[in-house]
N, C-alpha and C positions, 0 to 999 in steps of 0.2 A: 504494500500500500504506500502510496506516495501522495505527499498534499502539496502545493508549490506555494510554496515559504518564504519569506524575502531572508529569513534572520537562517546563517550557515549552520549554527547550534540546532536548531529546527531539523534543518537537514539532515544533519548528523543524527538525529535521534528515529528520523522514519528511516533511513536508511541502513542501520544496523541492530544488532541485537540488543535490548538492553539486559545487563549485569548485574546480579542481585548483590553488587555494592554498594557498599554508601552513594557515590556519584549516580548511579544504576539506580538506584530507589528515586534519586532524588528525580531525573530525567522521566521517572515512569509517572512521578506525580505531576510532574509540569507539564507531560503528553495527556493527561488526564484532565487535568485544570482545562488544560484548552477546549476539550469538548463540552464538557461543564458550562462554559462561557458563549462556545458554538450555541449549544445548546439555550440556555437565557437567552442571548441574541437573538436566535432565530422564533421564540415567543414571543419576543417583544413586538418583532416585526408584525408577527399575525395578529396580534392583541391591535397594535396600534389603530389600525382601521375600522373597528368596531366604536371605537368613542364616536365615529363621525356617522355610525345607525340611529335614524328617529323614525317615529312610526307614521308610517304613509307621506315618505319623503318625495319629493319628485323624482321621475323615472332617470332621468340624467344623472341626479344624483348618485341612483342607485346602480346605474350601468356605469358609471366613473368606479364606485367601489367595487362592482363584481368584478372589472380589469385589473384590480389592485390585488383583491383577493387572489385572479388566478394565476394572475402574475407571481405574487406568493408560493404558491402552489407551483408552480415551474422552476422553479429558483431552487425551491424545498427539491423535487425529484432531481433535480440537475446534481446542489449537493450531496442526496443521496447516493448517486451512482458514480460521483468522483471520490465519495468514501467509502465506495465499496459495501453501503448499507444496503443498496439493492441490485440484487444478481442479474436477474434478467426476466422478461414479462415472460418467459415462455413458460415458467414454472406454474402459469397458472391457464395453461391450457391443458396441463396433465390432470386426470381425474382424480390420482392421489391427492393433490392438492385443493381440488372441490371437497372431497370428500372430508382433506384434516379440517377445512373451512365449515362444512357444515356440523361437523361433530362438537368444533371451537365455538360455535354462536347459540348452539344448542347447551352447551357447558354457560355460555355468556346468558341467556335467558332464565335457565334454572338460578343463578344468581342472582340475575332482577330480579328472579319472583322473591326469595327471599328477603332482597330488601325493601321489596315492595309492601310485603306483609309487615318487617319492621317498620316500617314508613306509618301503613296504617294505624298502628299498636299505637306510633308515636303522636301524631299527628289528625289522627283521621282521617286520613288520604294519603294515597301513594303517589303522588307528585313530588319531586325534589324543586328548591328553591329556585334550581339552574335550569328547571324543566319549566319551569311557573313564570320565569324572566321573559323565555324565547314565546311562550304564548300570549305574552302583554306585548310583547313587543311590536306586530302587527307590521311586520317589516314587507318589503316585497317580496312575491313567494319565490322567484330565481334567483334573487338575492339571497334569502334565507336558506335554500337549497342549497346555491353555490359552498355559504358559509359550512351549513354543515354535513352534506354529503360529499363534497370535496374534497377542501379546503384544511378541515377537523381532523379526519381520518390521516392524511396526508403529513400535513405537519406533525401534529403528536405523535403519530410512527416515527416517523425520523427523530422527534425530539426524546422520546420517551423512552424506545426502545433500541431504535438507532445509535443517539447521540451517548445513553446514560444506562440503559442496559447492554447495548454488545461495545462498546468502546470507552467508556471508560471503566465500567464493572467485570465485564469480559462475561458475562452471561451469568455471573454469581446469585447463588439466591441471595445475596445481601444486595444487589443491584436489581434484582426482583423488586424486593420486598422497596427498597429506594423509589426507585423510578415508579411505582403501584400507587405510592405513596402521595408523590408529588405530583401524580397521573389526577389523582382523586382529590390532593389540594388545588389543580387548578379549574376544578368544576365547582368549589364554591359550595362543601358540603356543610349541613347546619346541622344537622343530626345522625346518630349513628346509621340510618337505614339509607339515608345520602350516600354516606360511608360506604356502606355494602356496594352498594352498585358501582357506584364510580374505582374504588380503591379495590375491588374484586374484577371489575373489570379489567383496568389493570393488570390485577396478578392472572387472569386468563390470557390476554393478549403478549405478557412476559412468556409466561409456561411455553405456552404455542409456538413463540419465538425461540424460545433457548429449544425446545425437545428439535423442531426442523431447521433451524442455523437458516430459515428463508423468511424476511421482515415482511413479502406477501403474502403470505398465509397474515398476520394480522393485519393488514392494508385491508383485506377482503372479508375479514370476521367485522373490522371498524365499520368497514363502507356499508355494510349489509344492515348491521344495524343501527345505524344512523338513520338508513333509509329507510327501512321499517319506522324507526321512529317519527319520522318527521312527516310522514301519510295522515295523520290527522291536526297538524298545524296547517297544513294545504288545506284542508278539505273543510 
């Protein structure tokens, strides 16, 4: 793997082994840091765009942001695939692959429902706060698509599992449990059944990732249910 680096030390460190020496520990944390920081960066970017959603904005408006969005969204794959975070599409024309896909969202469902039920328990309704936001929000409906049938699935892979579970944790259940983590603090959960969903989804879309070493199998677990979810925000 190689990144194009202005700084020589940079270089030095994708291009050789590192050594579990002192200098070697230290190199392996500074190659780590850096995706850490890839990683925020490339959140920021996608966050950014949403301050400027209001509901029932003008169509211009809202075709300026879906360019921005998908522009994002390109940028996201592009990095991807100069980090080697994603193989190749063809992995997901093999049936193996539908199949670990459909097993994975069937695993992802059984989960909602759980924390659906704690939702109830909690609350009285199985709505999360982050579900409850996007239905006030009354945005355009291809804009709101773009957001999160695209755009969601796309970036969070790369940043989640990508950036913070196979390159800086190396697929460790400690960077499981990390990236699950910080997967389910950025959906903004207020109580434990929040929790479930979001932070369990996570630790499904991790699992999926470390057992097949291919970040398309969760591109394709995210996008499926996103999609599903987002059929009655439309309608």
């Amino acid at each position: 793997m190689q990144d194009h680096l202005s700084s020589p030390i940079f270089i030095r460190i994708f291009k050789r082994p590192l050594y579990l020496d002192g200098r070697g520990k230290m190199m392996k944390k500074i190659q780590g840091m850096k995706y850490v920081l890839l990683a925020l960066g490339l959140i920021c970017v996608e966050q950014a765009p949403t301050f400027f959603l209001k509901p029932k904005q003008p169509l211009w408006q809202a075709g300026l942001l879906i360019f921005l969005f998908l522009l994002i969204s390109f940028g996201t794959v592009k990095l991807g695939k100069h980090l080697n975070i994603i193989s190749s599409q063809a992995v997901l024309r093999q049936w193996r692959s539908w199949k670990i896909t459909i097993i994975g969202l069937l695993i992802l469902f059984s989960v909602q429902i759980v924390g659906g039920i704690v939702l109830t328990i909690e609350n009285g309704g199985n709505s999360t706060a982050n579900q409850s936001a996007l239905e006030e929000l009354s945005a355009n409906p291809l804009l709101l698509f773009t957001i999160i049938v695209i755009v969601a699935p796309i970036v969070e892979e790369i940043v989640f599992r990508g950036l913070l579970l196979n390159k800086t944790f190396h697929f460790s259940y400690v960077g499981i449990i990390v990236s699950s983590f910080l997967f389910g603090l950025l959906h903004f959960p207020t109580n434990f059944g929040s929790w479930i969903i979001y932070g369990g989804m996570g630790l499904v879309l991790g699992l999926v990732y470390k057992r097949t070493g291919k970040i398309e199998h969760a591109f394709m677990i995210h996008f499926l249910n996103n999609l599903i979810g987002i059929i009655p925000l439309l309608l």
